[in-house]
C-alpha positions in Angstrom: 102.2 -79.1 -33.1 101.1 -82.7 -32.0 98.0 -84.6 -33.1 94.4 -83.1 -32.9 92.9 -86.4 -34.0 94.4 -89.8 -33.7 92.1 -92.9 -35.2 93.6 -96.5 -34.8 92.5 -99.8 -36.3 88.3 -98.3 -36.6 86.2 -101.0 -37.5 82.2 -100.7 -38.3 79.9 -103.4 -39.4 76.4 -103.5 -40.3 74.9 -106.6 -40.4 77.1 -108.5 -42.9 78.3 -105.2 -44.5 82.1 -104.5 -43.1 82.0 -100.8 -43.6 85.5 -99.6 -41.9 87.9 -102.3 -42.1 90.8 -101.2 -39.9 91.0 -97.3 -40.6 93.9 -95.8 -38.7 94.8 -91.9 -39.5 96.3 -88.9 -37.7 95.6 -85.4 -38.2 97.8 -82.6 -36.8 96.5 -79.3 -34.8 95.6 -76.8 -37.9 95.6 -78.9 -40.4 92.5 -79.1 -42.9 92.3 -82.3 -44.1 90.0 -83.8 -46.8 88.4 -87.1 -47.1 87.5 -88.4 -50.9 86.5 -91.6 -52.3 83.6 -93.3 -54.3 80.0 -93.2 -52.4 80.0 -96.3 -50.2 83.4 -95.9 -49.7 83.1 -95.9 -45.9 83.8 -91.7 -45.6 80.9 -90.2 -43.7 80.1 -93.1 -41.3 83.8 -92.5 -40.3 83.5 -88.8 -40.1 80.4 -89.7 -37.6 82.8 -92.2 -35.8 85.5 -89.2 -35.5 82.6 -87.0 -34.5 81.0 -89.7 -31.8 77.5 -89.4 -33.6 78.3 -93.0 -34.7 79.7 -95.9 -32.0 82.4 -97.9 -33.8 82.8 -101.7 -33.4 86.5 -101.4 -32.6 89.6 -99.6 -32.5 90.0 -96.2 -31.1 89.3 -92.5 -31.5 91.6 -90.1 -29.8 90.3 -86.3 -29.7 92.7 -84.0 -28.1 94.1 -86.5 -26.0 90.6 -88.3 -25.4 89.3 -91.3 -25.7 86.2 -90.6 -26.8 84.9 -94.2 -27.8 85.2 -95.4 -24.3 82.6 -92.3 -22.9 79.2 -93.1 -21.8 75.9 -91.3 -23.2 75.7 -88.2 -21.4 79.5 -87.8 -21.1 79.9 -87.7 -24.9 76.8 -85.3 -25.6 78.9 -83.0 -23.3 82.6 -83.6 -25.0 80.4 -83.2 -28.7 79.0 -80.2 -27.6 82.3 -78.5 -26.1 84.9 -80.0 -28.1 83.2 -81.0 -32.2 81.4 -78.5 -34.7 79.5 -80.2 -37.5 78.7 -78.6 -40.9 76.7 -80.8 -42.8 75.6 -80.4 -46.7 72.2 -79.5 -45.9 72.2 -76.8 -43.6 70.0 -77.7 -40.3 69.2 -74.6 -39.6 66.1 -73.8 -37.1 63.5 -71.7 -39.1 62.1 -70.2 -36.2 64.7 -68.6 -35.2 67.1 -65.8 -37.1 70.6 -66.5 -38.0 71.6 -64.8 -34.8 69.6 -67.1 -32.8 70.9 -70.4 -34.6 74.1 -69.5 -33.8 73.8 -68.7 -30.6 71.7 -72.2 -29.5 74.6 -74.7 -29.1 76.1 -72.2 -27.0 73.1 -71.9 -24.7 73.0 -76.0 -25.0 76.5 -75.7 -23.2 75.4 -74.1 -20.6 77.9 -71.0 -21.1 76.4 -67.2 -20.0 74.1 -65.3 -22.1 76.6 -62.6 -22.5 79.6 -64.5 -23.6 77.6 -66.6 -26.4 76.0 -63.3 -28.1 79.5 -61.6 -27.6 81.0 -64.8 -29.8 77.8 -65.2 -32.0 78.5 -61.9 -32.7 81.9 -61.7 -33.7 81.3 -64.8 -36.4 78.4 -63.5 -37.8 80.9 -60.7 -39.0 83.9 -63.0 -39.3 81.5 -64.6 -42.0 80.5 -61.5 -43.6 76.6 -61.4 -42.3 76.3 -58.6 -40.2 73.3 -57.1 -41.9 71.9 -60.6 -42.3 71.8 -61.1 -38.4 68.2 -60.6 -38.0 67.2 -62.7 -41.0 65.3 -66.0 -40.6 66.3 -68.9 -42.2 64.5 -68.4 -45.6 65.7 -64.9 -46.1 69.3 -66.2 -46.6 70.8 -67.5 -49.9 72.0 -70.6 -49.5 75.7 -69.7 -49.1 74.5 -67.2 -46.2 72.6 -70.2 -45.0 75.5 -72.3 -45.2 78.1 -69.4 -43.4 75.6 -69.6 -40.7 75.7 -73.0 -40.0 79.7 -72.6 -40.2 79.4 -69.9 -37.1 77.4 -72.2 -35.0 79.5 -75.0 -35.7 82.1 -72.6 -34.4 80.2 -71.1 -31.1 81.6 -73.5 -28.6 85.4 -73.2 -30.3 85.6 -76.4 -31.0 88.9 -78.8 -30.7 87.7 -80.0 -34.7 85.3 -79.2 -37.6 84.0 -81.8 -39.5 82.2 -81.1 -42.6 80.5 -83.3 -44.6 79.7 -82.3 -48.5 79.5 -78.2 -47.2 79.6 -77.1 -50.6 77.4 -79.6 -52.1 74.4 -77.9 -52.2 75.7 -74.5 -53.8 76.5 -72.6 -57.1 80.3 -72.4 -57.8 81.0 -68.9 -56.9 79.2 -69.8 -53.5 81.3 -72.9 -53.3 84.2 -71.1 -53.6 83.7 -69.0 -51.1 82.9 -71.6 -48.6 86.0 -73.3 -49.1 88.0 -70.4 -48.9 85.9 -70.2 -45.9 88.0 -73.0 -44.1 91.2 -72.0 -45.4 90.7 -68.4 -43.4 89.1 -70.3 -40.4 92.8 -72.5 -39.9 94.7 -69.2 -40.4 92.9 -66.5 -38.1 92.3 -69.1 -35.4 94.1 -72.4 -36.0 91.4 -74.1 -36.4 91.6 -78.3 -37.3 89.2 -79.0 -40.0 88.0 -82.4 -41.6 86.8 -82.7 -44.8 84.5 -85.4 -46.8 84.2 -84.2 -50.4 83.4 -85.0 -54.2 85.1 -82.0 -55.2 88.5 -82.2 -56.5 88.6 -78.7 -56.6 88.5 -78.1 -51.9 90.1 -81.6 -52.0 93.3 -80.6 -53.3 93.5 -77.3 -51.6 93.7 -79.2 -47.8 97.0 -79.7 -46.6 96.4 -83.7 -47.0 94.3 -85.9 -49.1 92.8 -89.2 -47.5 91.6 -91.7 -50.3 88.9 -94.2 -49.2 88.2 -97.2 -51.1 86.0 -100.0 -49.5 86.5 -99.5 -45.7 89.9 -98.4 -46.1 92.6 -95.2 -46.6 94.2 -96.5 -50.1 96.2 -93.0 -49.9 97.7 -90.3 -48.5 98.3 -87.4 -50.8 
């Protein structure tokens, strides 16, 4: 099995604010884990730490057997690109461009061929239940389609993780549901190693492991 991500002793401060205090965590290949805790707890600036949007003050990140803290800027674009998928509450999808197209773009960003990417965009538009929607702009989708999109192109590269912060946030509850049964399918069609940050109880209990946060640090591990 072995660890997907290893985090030891992760320290942020800013200013006079110490935000992560000395986080250290493992999470195994397939797991789904969730993050939960009070806001200002520490959660989402350590999910951008894990996910290298965020440079930590100390300690270290391990992603698949990579130290990712140590890369330099144009290195760590390139292991975020191949290696992290990021589903965030609100949905960042391009207007522009349909729900095909969205999905397909960090593909293209990597660099891989044409066919390959729309072969793959493909087969997670229907993995997330959206074939007819493929040719739909952004503001033709409900917000749970909207949300299943932005799940696929987190998934276009097959990413090493999935971090998701608040994806259910935004929706009604039988949209909510879906999404986090969503997850549950992802780990067990393709072994996929998901992280969590939550509010709700309801997808936090359902992860194989619970991580607490209170004030910069894990309290508990349920």
């Amino acid at each position: 099995m072995g660890q997907m991500i290893e985090v030891r002793d992760l320290r942020k401060r800013y200013g006079e604010l110490e935000v992560l205090k000395g986080v250290t965590l493992g999470v195994d290949r397939g797991e789904v884990v969730s993050i939960v805790g009070a806001s200002g707890a520490g959660k989402t600036t350590l999910l951008q730490i894990i996910g290298t949007l965020n440079r930590a003050d100390g300690g270290s990140v391990l992603i698949d057997g990579k130290e990712v803290l140590s890369l330099k800027d144009r290195e760590l674009s390139k292991f975020r690109n191949e290696h992290i998928g990021f589903v965030f509450q609100f949905h960042h999808l391009l207007p522009e461009f349909t729900a095909f197209e969205n999905v397909c773009l960090p593909g293209f960003i990597g660099g891989r061929s044409r066919e390959e990417v729309e072969c793959r965009a493909r087969e997670l538009i229907e993995m997330m239940g959206l074939r007819d929607r493929m040719t739909h702009k952004p503001a033709e989708l409900s917000g749970g389609e909207q949300q299943r999109i932005s799940i696929a192109r987190a998934l276009i590269n097959s990413p090493s993780v999935l971090l998701a912060d608040e994806p259910s946030g935004n929706l009604d509850s039988r949209n909510r549901e879906e999404i986090h049964r969503l997850f549950f399918e992802l780990r067990d069609k393709t072994g996929q190693t998901t992280v969590i940050v939550t509010h709700d109880e309801g997808l936090a209990s359902m992860c194989d492991r619970k991580f607490t946060m209170q004030d910069g640090l894990i309290v508990s591990v349920e």
